[in-house]
FITOR-50817 format. One record per residue (C-alpha): residue in three letters; x, y, z. Coordinates in steps of 0.5 Angstrom, whole numbers, plus 2048, in hexadecimal, padded with zeros to 3 digits. Layout:
<sites>
ALAXYZ
...
</sites>
This chain:
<sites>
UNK7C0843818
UNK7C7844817
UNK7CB841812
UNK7D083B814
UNK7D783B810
UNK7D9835815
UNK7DB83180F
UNK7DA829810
UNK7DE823811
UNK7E081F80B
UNK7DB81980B
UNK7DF815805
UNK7E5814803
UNK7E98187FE
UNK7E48197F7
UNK7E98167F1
UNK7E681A7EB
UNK7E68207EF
UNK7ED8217F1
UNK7EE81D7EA
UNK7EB8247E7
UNK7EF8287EC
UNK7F48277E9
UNK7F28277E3
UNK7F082E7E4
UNK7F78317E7
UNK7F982F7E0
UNK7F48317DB
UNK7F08367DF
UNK7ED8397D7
UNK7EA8327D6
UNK7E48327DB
UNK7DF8377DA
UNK7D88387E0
UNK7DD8327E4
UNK7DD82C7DE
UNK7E282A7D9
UNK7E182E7D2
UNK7E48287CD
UNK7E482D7C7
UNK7E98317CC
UNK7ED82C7CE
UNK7EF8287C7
UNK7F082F7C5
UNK7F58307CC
UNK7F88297C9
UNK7F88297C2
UNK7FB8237BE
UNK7FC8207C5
UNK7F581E7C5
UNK7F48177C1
UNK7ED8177BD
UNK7EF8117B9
UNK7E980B7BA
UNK7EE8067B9
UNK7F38067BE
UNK7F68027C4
UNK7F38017CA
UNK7F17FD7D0
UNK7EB7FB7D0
UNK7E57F57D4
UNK7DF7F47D7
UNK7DE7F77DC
UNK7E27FE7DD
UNK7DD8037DD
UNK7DB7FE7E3
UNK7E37FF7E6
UNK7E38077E5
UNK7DD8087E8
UNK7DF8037EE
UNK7E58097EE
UNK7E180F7ED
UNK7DC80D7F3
UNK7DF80F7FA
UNK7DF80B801
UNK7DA80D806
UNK7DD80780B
UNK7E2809810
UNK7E7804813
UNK7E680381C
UNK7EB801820
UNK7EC7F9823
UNK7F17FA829
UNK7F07F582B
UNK7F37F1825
UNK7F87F5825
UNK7FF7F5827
UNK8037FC82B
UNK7FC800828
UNK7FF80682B
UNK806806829
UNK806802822
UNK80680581C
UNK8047FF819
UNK7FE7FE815
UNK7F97F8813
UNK7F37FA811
UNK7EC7F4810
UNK7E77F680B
UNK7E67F6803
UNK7ED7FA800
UNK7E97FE7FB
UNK7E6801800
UNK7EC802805
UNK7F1804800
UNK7EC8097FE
UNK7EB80C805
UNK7F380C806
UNK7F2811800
UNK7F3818805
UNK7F781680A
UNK7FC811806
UNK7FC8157FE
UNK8038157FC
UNK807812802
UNK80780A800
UNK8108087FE
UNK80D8017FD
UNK8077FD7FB
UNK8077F57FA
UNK8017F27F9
UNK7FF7EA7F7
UNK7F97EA7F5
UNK7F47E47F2
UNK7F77E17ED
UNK7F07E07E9
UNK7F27D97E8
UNK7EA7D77E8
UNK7EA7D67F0
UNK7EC7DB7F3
UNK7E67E17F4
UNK7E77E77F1
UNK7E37ED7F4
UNK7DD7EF7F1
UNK7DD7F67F4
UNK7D67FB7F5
UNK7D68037F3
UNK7D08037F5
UNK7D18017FD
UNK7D77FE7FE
UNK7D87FE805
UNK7D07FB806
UNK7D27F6801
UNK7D97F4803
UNK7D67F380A
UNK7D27ED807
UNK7D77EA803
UNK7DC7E9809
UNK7D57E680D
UNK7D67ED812
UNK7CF7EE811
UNK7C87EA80E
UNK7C77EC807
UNK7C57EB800
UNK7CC7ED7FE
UNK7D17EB7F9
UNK7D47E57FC
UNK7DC7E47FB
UNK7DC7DE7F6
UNK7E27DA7F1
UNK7E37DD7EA
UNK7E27D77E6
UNK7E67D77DF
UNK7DE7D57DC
UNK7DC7DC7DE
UNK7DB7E07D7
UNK7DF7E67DB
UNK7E57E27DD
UNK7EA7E77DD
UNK7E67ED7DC
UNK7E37EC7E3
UNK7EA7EB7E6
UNK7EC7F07E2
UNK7E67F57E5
UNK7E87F37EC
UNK7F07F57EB
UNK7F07FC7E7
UNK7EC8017EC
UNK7F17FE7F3
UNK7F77FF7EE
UNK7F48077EB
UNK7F38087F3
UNK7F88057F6
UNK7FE8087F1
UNK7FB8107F4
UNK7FE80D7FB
UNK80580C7F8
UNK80A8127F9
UNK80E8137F2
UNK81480F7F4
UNK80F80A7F5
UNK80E8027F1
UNK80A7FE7F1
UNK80B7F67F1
UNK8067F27F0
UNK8067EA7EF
UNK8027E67E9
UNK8037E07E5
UNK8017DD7DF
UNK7F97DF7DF
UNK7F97E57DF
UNK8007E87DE
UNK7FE7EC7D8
UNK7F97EF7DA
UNK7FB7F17E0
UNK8017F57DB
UNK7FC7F87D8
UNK7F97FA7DF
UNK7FF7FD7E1
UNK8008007DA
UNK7F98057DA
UNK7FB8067E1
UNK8028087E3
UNK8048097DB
UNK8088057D7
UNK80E8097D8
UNK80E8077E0
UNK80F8007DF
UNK8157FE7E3
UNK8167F67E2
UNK8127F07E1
UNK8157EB7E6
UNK8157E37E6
UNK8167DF7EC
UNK8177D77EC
UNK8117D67F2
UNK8147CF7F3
UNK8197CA7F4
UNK8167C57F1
UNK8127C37EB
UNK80B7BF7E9
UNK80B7BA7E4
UNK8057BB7E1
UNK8037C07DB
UNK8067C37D6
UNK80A7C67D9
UNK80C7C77E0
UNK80A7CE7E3
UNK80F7D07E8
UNK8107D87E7
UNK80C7DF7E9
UNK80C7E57E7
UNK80D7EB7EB
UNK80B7F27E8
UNK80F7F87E9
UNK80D7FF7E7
UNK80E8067EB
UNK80B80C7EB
UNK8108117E8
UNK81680D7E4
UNK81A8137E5
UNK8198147EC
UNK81980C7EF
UNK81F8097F1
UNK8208017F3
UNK8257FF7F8
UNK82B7FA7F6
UNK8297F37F9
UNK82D7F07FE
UNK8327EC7FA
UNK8317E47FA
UNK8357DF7FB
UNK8387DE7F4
UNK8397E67F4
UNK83D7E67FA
UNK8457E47FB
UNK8487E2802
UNK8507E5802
UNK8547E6807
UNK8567EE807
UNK85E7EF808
UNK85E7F480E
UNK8617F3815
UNK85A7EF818
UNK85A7EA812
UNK8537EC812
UNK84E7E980C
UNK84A7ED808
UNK8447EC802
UNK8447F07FC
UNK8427EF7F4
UNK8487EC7EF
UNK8487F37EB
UNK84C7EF7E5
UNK8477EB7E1
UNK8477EA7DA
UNK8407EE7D9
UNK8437F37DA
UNK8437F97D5
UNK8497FD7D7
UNK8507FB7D4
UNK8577FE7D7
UNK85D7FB7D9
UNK85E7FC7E1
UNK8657FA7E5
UNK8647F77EC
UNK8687F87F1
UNK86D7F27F0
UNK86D7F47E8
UNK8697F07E5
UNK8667F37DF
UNK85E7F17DF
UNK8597F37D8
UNK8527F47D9
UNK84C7F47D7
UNK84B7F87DE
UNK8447F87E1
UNK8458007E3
UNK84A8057DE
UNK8508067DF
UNK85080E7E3
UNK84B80B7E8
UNK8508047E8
UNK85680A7EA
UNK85280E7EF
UNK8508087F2
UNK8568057F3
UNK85A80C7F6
UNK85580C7FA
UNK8558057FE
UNK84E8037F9
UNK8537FC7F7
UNK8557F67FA
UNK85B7F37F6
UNK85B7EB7F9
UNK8607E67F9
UNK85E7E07F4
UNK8657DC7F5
UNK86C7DC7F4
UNK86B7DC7EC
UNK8657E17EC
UNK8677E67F2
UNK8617EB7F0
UNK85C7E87EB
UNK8567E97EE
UNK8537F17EF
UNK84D7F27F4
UNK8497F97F6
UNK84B7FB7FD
UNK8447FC7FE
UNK83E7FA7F8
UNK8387FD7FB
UNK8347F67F9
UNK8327F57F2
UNK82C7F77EE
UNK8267F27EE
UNK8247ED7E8
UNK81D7EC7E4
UNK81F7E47E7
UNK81F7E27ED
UNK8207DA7EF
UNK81F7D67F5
UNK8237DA7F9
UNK81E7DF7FA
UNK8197DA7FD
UNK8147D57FB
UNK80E7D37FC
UNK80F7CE800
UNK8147D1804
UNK80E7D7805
UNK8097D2809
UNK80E7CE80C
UNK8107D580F
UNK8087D7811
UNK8077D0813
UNK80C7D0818
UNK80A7D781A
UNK8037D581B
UNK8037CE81D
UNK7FF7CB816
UNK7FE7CC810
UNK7F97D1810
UNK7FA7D6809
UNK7FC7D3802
UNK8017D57FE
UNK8047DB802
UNK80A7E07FF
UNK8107DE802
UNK8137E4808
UNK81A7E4804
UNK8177E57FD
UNK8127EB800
UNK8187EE804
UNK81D7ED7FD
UNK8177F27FB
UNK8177F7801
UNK81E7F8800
UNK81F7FA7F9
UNK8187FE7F9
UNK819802800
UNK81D805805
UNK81D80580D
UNK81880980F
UNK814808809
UNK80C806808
UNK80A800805
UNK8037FD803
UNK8007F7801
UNK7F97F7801
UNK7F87F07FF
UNK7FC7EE805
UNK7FA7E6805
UNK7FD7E380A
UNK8017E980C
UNK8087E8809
UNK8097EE808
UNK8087F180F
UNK80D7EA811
UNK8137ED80C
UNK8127F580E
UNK8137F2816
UNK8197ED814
UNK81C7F2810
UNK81B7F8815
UNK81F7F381B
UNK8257F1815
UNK8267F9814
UNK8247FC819
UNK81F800814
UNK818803816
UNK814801810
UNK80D801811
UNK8077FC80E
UNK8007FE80C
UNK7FD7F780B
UNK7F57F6808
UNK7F27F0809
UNK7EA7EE807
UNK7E87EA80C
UNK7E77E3808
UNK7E37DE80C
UNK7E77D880C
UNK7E37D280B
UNK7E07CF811
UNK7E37C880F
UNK7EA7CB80F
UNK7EF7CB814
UNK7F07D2813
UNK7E97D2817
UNK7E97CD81B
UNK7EF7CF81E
UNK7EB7D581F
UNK7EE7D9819
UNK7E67DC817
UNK7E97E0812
UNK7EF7E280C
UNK7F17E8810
UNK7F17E4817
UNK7F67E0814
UNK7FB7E6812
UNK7FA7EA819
UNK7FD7E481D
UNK8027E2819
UNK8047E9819
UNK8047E9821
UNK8087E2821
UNK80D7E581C
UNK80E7EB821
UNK80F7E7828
UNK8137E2823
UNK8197E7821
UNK8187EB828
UNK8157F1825
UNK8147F7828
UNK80F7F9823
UNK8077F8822
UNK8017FA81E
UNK7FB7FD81F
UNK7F47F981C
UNK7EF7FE818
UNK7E87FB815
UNK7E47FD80F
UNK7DE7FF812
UNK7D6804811
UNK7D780B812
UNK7D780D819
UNK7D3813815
UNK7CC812812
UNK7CB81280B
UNK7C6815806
UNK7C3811803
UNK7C18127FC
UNK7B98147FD
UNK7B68117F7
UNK7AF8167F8
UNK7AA8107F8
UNK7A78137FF
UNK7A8819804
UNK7A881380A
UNK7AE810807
UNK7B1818806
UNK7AE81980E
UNK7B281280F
UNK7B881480D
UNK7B881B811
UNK7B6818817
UNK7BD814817
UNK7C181B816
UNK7BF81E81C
UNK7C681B81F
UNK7CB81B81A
UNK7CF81581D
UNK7CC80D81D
UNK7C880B823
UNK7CE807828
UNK7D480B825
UNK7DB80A829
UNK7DF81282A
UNK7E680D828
UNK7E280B822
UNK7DF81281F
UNK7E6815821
UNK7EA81081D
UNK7E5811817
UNK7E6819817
UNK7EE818818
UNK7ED813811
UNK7E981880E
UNK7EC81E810
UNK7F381C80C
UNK7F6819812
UNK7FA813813
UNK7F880E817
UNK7FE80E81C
UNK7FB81481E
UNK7FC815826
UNK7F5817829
UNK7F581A831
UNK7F081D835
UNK7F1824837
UNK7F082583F
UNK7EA82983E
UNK7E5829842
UNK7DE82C83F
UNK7DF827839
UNK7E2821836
UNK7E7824832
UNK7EC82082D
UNK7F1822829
UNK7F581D824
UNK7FB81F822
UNK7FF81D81B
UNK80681E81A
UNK80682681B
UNK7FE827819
UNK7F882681E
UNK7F2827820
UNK7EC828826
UNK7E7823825
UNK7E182482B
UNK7DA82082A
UNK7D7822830
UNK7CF82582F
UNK7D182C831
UNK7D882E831
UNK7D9834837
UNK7DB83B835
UNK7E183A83B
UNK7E3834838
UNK7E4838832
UNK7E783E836
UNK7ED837837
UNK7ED836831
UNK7F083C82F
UNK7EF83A827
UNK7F383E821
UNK7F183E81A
UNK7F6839818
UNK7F383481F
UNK7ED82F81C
UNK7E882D820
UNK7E382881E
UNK7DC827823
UNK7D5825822
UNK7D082A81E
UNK7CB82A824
UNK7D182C829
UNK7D1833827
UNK7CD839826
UNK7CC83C81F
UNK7D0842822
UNK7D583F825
UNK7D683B81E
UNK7D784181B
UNK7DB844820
UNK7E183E820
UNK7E083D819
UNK7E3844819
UNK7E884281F
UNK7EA83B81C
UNK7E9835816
UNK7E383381A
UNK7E182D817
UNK7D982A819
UNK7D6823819
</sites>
C-alpha cells in the first residue's frame, strides 16, 4: 500500500503546554533532552534566577491543580451557526457566541491569539448566590450540555456557591483562574484588561491577575460610586465597585484621554470674527508644578505654578496653542486655556456620572419592555471604558457578557464616532427560572436576554450594523474514546463507529465553520462555492489566506484539473474521497489536509 502523507485536520483546539513548550524550547533549546525538559540543565541555564528556598511567597488554594489541569485540557467542541438568531450574518463583524466560556475562549485560541485591544468582563461576584462553574477536564463539552439542560444526564448541574461551602473562595477562585490564564493569550501586547469586582473577592482576584499577567502590569485599581443613593442599614453603607485594570505589556499599552467632564470643560467665547464658542481646559491651576512668569497680551504680568514648563508654554503660544480670554475691565486677560486639550487622562474614582445602577436598569427596562436582568452595567460606564482601552477598529471581548452591555456601548459608541469597534461576546445559556418573568415573556435562557437586547440597541440607534450567533456544540468530528481494554466487542464497538469520520446527520455549513475555527481562521471568514460542477467545492477566505474545502465522497480528477492548486494553496476534504496515490501526489502539489 502506499503510504498517505496527507496530513490530518486539527480535531482540538490549540494545546496550551505545548505551544507553551515551544516557545520554551525557541529560547533554551539545550534544556530539553529526547523531547523533555532536563531541570539540571535548565537551573544551570538559569543559574541564581531559580528560587530553591522552601519559604517563599506564593499563591496558593485548593483546588489549583484542578485549574491547571482545566488549561492544560484542550476542547474538542466546536462553535455551529445560529442564523437565524442573527442580525446581518453575512456582513457583519459582530460576534455573540452561546456556550460555556472556558470552552469558547479555548477554541478562539488559533484564530484570534494576540488580536484582542480590549476585554471587559463582569463576572459572578461570589456573593453566595450567585453560581460559580464547576468545570470538567475530563469531558467538558458532555458535561456543560447537561448543565444548561441541552442534553439529559447526570451531569454537574449549575448550582449557588453557598458562604457555608468549606472552599468558598477557593471554588471561585478555581472557576476564574484558567478564563483569565487563557483569556490573556487573545490580548495583543498593547492590549488591558478591565474586570469588575466588589468586596468579596477583590483580593484574590489581585492575586489572580498578579500570578497571571505579572505584578509589574498592574495599571490601576478603579472605584466607581454604583449608586445615587444609600441604604440605611449595616455598618456601613456599600455604594462602590472595583474595576481591575491590568495590561499585557505596561510598555507597550497606551490608554486613551477620556472625554472631559463637565467640571473639566469651560465655555468661552473665542475672540475672532464669528464670535464662535469654544471649549478647552484652565491651564493656570494651583496644582500646577512649573513656576515662571508670563506677560499677557494687555501686560499683565502673571506667576505660576503652570501646569506645562515654560519652553512648551512659549511654543505653544507662537504657535496659536493659547487662548487669552477677556475677564473684565480690571483683569483683561486673567484666564489662560489650551487652544485644544485632547481630553484628560482617566482617574482610579469614578462617580455617578459615569452611570448607576439604577440608571442601568432603568435604561434595559425600557429597551426590553420589563425588568428582566439584575443588576446590569450601565452603557456609559462600559463605554467610559471602551474609550480609554480601544481605538476605531479594534476587537473588544467580554466572555461574560450578561445582559450584553458590552456589545450595547461597542454599537453606541461606534454610531457616536463613526468607528468600526467590533464586539465578541460569551455568554452561557443560564436557564432563568420558569417562575420569572424572564421566562414567561419568553426569555428561556441568559444569553436570550443579551441577544434581543443587542437587536433592540441596533434598531434604537439606526445602526447599520449586526452580529453573527455561534453556539458551543459536540464536534462534528467522532472522538476516540479512550478504550479501557475491558473487552474486544467494546474495541470492535469503537471501530465500527470510525468507519465514516464525521458524526451521523452532520451539516456542510457546520463541518465547514468547524475547520475554519480549527485551521486558525477567523470566524468572519467569507465562505463561497466554487462553480465547479464535477463536486461541491468551498473555498473560505480569511483576510489574505484561504483554503478549499470539499466533502463530497470522491473527489474527481477534472475538479482537481480546475483547481489548478499550488503549493502554498490548502485543501481540506474527506480521507475516503481520494485514493492513496492521489493522496500522495497532491501532498506533493499542495498543504492537503484529510478528515
Amino acid at each position: 500500500m502506499v503510504k498517505n502523507s496527507a496530513k490530518e485536520v486539527s480535531k482540538e483546539s490549540l494545546d496550551i503546554p505545548e505551544e507553551k513548550m515551544v516557545e520554551l524550547y525557541n529560547l533554551f533549546p539545550e534544556i530539553f533532552s529526547e523531547g523533555k525538559i532536563d531541570f539540571d540543565k535548565l537551573k544551570e541555564t538559569l543559574g541564581e534566577e531559580i528560587d530553591t528556598r522552601d519559604e517563599k511567597y506564593s499563591f496558593n488554594w485548593n483546588g489549583r491543580k484542578e485549574a491547571l489541569k482545566n488549561i492544560q485540557t484542550t476542547s474538542k467542541g466546536t462553535l455551529v451557526p445560529a442564523k437565524n438568531e442573527s442580525v446581518k450574518f453575512d456582513s457583519t463583524e459582530n460576534l455573540f457566541i452561546e456556550g460555556d466560556n472556558l470552552e469558547v475562549l479555548k477554541l478562539l485560541q488559533k484564530s484570534y491569539f494576540n488580536k484582542v485591544k480590549m476585554i471587559y468582563i463582569d463576572p459572578p461576584y461570589n456573593t453566595g448566590k450567585d453560581f460559580v462553574y464547576k468545570d470538567d477536564f475530563k469531558n467538558s463539552i458532555k458535561a456543560y450540555l447537561e448543565q444548561t439542560g441541552q442534553v439529559d444526564g447526570d451531569g454537574i448541574k449549575l448550582t449557588s456557591n453557598p458562604e457555608t461551602s468549606g472552599r468558598f473562595h477557593s471554588d471561585w477562585i478555581t472557576m476564574m483562574y484558567p478564563r483569565l490564564f487563557v483569556a490573556r493569550n487573545l490580548l495583543r501586547e498593547d492590549g488591558v484588561i478591565f474586570v469588575s469586582i466588589d468586596d468579596n473577592e477583590v483580593h484574590n482576584l489581585r492575586m489572580i491577575m498578579n500570578e497571571i499577567f505579572g505584578e509589574e502590569n498592574f495599571v490601576a485599581e478603579i472605584v466607581w460610586r454604583k449608586t445615587d443613593n444609600q441604604a440605611n442599614i449595616g455598618k456601613i453603607a456599600r455604594v462602590k465597585e472595583y474595576i481591575i485594570c491590568y495590561s499585557k505589556n505596561i510598555e507597550k499599552v497606551k490608554l486613551n484621554k477620556m472625554e472631559l467632564t463637565e467640571r473639566a470643560i469651560k465655555e468661552y467665547r473665542y475672540s475672532d470674527e464669528k464670535g464662535q464658542f469654544r471649549r478647552a481646559i484652565l491651564l493656570h491651576k494651583t496644582r500646577g508644578r512649573h513656576n515662571f512668569t508670563i506677560e499677557t497680551p494687555s501686560g499683565k504680568k502673571l506667576k505660576g505654578p503652570w501646569m506645562i514648563k515654560e519652553p512648551d508654554f512659549m511654543n505653544l503660544d507662537k504657535s496659536g496653542g493659547i487662548y487669552w480670554t477677556h475677564g473684565g475691565d480690571e483683569q483683561p486677560y486673567g484666564k489662560i486655556y489650551l487652544n485644544e486639550s485632547g481630553g484628560q487622562i482617566s482617574s482610579d474614582l469614578l462617580g455617578i456620572e459615569f452611570g448607576t445602577n439604577q440608571e442601568a436598569s432603568l435604561q434595559l427596562e425600557s429597551l426590553l419592555g420589563d425588568r428582566y436582568f439584575d443588576f446590569p452595567k450601565p452603557v456609559s460606564l462600559i463605554k467610559h471604558f471602551v474609550i480609554i482601552g480601544s481605538n476605531q477598529d479594534d476587537i473588544i471581548l467580554d466572555f461574560f457578557a450578561g445582559s450584553g452591555t458590552t456589545g450595547h456601548s461597542a454599537l453606541e459608541l461606534n454610531k457616536e464616532q463613526d468607528s468600526k469597534r467590533k464586539f465578541i461576546l460569551v455568554q452561557l445559556p443560564e436557564l432563568t427560572d420558569k417562575d420569572s418573568k424572564a421566562y414567561k415573556a419568553g426569555f428561556k435562557t441568559i444569553s436570550d436576554i443579551a441577544k434581543e437586547r443587542i437587536r433592540k440597541a441596533i434598531k434604537l440607534l439606526e445602526s447599520k450594523e449586526g452580529f453573527k450567533v455561534f453556539k458551543l456544540s459536540q464536534s462534528n468530528y467522532k472522538i476516540w474514546d479512550k478504550y479501557e481494554g475491558k473487552s474486544d466487542k467494546e474495541l470492535k464497538k469503537q471501530l465500527e463507529l470510525f468507519k465514516t469520520p464525521l458524526v451521523t446527520g452532520y451539516k456542510e455549513e457546520n463541518v465547514i465553520y468547524e475547520c475554519i475555527i480549527k485551521e486558525g481562521y477567523s470566524l468572519n471568514s467569507n465562505i463561497t462555492k466554487i462553480e465547479i460542477k464535477t463536486n461541491k467545492v468551498y473555498k473560505v477566505t480569511d483576510s489574505e489566506s484561504f483554503f478549499y474545502i470539499c466533502l463530497d465522497p470522491e473527489i474527481k480528477d477534472k475538479t482537481l484539473d480546475e483547481l489548478k492548486l499550488k503549493k502554498e494553496d490548502m485543501l481540506i476534504c474527506l480521507d475516503e474521497g481520494l485514493s492513496d496515490s492521489k493522496k500522495k501526489n497532491l501532498s506533493i502539489q499542495c498543504n492537503l489536509k484529510v478528515i
